[in-house]
VMD Tcl script that draws the C-alpha trace (Angstrom):
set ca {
  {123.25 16.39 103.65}
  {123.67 19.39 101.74}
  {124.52 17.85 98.38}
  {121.16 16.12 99.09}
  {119.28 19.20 99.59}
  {121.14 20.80 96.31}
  {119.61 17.70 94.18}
  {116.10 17.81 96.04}
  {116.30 21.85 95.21}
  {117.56 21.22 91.38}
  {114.47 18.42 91.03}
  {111.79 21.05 92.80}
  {112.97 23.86 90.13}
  {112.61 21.31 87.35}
  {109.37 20.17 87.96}
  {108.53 23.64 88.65}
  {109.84 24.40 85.29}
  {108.09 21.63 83.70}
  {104.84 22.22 84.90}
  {105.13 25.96 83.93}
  {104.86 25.38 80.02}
  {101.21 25.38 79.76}
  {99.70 26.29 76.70}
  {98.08 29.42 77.53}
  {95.44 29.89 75.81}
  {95.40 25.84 73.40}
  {92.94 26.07 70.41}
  {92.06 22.90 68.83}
  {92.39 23.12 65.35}
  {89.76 21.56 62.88}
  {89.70 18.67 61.75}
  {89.95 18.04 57.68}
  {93.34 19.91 57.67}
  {96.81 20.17 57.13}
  {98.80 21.51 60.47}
  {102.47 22.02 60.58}
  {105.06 24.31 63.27}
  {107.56 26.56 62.16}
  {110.83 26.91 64.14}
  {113.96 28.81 63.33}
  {117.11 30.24 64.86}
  {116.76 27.59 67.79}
  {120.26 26.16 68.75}
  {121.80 27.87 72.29}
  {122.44 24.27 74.44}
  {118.60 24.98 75.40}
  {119.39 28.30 77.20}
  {117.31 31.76 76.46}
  {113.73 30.05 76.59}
  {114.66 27.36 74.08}
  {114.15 24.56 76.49}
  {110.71 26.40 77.49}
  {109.62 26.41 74.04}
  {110.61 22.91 73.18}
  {108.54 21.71 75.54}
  {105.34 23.86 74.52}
  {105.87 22.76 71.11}
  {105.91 19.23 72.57}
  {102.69 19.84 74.42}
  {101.04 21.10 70.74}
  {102.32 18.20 69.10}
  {100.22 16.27 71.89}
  {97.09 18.77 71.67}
  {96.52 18.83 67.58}
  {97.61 16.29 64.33}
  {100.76 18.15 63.77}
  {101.95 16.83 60.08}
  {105.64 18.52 60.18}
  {108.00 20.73 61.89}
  {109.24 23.27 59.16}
  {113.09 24.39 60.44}
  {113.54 28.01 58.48}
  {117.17 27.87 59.15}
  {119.66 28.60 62.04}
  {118.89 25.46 63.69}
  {122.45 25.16 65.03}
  {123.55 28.45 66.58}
  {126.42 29.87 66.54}
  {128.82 28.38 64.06}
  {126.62 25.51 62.57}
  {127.97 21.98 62.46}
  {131.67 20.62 61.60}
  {130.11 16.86 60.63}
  {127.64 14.47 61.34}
  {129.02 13.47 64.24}
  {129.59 17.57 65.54}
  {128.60 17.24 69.16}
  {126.26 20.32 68.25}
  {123.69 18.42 67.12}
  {123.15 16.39 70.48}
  {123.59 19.63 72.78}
  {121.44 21.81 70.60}
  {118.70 19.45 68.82}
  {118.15 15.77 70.25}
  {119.07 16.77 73.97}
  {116.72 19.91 73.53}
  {113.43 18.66 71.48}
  {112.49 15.18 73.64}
  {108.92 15.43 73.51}
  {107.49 11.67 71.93}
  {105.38 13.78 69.98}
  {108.02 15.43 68.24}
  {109.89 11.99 67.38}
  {107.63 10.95 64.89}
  {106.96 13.38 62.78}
  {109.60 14.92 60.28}
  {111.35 18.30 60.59}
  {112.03 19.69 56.98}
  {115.06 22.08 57.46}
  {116.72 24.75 55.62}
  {119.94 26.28 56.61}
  {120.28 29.97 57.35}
  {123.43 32.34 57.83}
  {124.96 30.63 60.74}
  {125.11 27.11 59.03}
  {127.27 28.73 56.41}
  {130.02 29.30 59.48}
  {130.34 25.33 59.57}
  {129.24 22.60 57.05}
  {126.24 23.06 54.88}
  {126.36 19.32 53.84}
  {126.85 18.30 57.49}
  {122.89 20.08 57.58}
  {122.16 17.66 54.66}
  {123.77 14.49 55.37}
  {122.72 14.57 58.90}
  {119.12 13.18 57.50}
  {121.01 10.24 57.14}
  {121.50 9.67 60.79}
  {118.06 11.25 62.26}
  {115.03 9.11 61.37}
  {113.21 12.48 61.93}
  {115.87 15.07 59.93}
  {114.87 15.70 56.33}
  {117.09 17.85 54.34}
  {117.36 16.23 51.05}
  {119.47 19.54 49.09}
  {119.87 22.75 49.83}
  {116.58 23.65 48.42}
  {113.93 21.63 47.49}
  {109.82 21.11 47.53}
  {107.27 18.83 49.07}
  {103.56 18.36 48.55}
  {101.41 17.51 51.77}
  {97.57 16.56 50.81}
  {95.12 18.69 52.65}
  {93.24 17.21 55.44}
  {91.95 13.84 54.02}
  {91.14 15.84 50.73}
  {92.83 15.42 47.10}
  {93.65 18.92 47.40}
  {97.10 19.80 47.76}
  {99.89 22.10 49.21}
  {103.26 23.43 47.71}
  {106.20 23.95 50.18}
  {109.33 25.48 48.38}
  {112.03 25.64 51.03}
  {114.93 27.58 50.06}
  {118.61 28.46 50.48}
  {118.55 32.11 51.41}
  {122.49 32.81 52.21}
  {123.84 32.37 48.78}
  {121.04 34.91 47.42}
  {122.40 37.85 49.63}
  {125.69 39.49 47.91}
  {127.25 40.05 51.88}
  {127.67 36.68 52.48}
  {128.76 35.37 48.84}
  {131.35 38.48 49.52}
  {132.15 37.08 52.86}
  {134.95 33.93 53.17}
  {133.74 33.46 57.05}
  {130.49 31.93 55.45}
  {131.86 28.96 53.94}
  {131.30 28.12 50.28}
  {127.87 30.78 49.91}
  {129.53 32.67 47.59}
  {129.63 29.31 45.60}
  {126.74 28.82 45.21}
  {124.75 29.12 41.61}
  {122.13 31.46 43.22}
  {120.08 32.03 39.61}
  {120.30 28.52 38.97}
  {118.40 28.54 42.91}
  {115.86 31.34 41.38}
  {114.86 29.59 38.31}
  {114.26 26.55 39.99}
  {112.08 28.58 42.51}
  {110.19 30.53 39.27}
  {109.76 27.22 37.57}
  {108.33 25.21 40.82}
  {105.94 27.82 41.37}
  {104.30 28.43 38.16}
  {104.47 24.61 37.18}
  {102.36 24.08 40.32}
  {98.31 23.72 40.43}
  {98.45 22.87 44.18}
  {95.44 25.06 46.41}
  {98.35 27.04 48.21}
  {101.85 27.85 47.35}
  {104.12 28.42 50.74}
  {107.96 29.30 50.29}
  {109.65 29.03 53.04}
  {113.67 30.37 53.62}
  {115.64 32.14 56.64}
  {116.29 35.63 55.34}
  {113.11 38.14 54.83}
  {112.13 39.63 52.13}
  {110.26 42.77 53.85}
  {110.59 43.26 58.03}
  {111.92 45.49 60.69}
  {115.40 44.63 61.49}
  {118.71 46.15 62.36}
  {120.10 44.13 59.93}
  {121.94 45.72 56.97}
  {119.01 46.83 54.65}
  {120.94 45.36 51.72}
  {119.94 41.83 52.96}
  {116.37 42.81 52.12}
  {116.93 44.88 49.15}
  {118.81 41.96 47.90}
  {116.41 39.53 48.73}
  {113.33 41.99 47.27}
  {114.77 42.30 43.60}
  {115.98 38.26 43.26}
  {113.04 36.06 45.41}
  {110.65 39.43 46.07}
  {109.51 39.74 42.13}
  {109.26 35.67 41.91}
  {107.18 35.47 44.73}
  {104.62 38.01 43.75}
  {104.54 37.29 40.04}
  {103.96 33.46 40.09}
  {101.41 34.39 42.63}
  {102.78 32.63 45.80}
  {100.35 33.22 49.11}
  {102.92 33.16 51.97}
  {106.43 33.49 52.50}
  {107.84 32.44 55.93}
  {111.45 33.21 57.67}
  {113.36 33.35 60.82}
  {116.11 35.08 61.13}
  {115.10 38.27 63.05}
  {114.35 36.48 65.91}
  {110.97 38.51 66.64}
  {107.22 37.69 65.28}
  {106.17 39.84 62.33}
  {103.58 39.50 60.11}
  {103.88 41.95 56.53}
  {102.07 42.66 53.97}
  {102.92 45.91 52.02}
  {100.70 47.91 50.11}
  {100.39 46.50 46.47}
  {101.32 43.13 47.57}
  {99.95 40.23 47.09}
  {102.10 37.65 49.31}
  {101.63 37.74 53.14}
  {105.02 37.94 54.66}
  {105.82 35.83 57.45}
  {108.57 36.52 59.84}
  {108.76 33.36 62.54}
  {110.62 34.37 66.05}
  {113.39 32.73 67.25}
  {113.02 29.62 69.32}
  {115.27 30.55 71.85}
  {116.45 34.64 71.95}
  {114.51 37.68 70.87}
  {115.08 40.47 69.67}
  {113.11 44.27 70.10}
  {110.62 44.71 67.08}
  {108.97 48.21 65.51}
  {106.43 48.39 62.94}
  {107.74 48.77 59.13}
  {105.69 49.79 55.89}
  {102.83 46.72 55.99}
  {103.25 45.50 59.39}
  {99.93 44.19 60.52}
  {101.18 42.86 63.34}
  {104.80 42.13 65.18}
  {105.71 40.91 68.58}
  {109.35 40.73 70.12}
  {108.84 37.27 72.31}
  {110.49 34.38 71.28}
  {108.58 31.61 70.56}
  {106.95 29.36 67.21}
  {104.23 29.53 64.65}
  {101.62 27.10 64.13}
  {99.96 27.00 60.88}
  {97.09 25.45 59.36}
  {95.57 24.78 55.99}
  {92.49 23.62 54.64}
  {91.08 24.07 51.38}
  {89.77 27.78 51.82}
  {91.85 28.88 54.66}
  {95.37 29.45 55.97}
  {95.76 30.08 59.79}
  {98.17 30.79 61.77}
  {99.40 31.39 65.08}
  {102.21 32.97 67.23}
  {102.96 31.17 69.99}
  {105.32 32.93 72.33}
  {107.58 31.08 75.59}
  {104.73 31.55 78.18}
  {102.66 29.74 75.33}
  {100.39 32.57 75.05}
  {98.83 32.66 71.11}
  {99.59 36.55 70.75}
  {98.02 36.69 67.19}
  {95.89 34.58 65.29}
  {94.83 35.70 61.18}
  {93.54 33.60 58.54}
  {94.26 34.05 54.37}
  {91.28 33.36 52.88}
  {90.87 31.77 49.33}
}
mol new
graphics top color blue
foreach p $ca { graphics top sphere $p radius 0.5 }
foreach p [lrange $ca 0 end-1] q [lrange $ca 1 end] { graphics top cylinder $p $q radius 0.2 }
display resetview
């Protein structure tokens, strides 16, 4: 009798649960345009809202034509992925994001610091096995047409790690320190300014301008390498995780609007910085979309509450 009542208890609290992740306040986007979620920093077995937020993303995925889901690193927390086969990848991806909605579209991943603890080409070959995983190198670019127009948008995803001098100086992240990083940045300079697409969107794991805690050196070194590429061969937005808190920066004198994506699972406190237009410390996902004269987009926190909505204009 009472490991019957413990199961009809655990089913009660589930549906409860279930039921709970309402979107807030849902906006339906318009029509004619190109709509994609950002996630980052999401792996933790489901714990620390990331179930919550899985399921709201689900629920958007259902509400609006979402194209892609745009992974800007950390997917695997803590230590990455051994292999392939790394149980990881069940407990902390497939067992986590079930929504049908969010089966058939394709998540286009980077890694961030914490894949470097494991196997970066586990993050790559692992597209192999997912129907929905895309990760064809460590950095690379996509064009998505806009809306049902023959105007188009640039995504550069990049491999932040190896362009940050404390983890190429640190053996506990794998092979970063490996890596050709200026072979990454003239890649990046050479995508960009070969490109005539309506919008140019980079998107990595590390920031190039935000509040953090972390060492300042990871900015500084991100600001003089990616920083001078981005604003020179006039990108519009750069997007990131890995400060697990919603920020959205654009400094004085800058062109690019820096976007800093929370953490799908835990947050972290936030304070405003030189720029900040706006910052949040839920966790949570952003919702973007583009048409031809417009970039919006959205932060979606774990109560799926849009706390801040602003649109680049072209």
């Amino acid at each position: 009798m009472k490991q019957v009542f413990c199961i009809f208890l655990t089913l009660l609290l589930w549906t409860s649960f279930v039921n709970a992740q309402d979107l807030v306040n849902p906006e339906k986007l318009a029509g004619n345009t190109l709509n994609y979620i950002v996630a980052s920093d999401m792996g933790r077995r489901g714990i620390s809202e990331q179930k919550n937020i899985a399921v709201l993303m689900g629920k958007e995925a259902d509400l609006n034509p979402i194209n892609f889901i745009a992974v800007a690193g950390d997917p695997i927390h803590d230590n990455g992925v051994k292999s392939t086969s790394d149980s990881e990848w069940k407990d902390k991806f497939e067992n986590i994001y079930t929504a049908q909605s969010l089966m058939n579209i394709p998540w286009y991943a980077v890694s961030g610091n914490h894949e470097y603890h494991g196997s970066v080409q586990a993050i790559l070959d692992y597209s192999k096995i997912s129907d929905r995983w895309k990760a064809p190198a460590r950095y690379y670019s996509i064009e998505k047409c806009i809306g049902k127009s023959r105007k188009k948008c640039l995504f550069v995803f990049i491999d932040t790690a190896p362009l940050i001098d404390k983890y190429r100086s640190d053996s506990g992240y794998s092979d970063a320190g490996k890596q050709d990083f200026e072979k990454q940045l003239r890649w990046i300079d050479s995508t960009l300014v070969s490109s005539n697409d309506r919008w140019k969107i980079v998107i990595g794991h590390h920031p190039v301008y935000a509040d953090t805690e972390k060492t300042i050196t990871e900015r500084t070194d991100m600001q003089k390498r990616l920083g001078i590429i981005l604003e020179n061969r006039k990108a519009d937005i750069y997007i990131c995780g890995h400060i697990h808190n919603f920020q959205h920066i654009k400094p004085e004198g800058k062109a690019v609007n820096y976007i800093v994506n929370s953490s799908a699972s835990e947050s972290r406190k936030v304070n405003k910085t030189d720029g900040t237009l706006f910052c949040n410390p839920d966790p949570g996902f952003t919702l973007c979309s583009v048409s031809k004269s417009n970039f919006t987009f959205f932060f979606i926190n774990h109560k799926g509450e849009s706390v801040y909505k602003y649109s680049v204009k072209k």
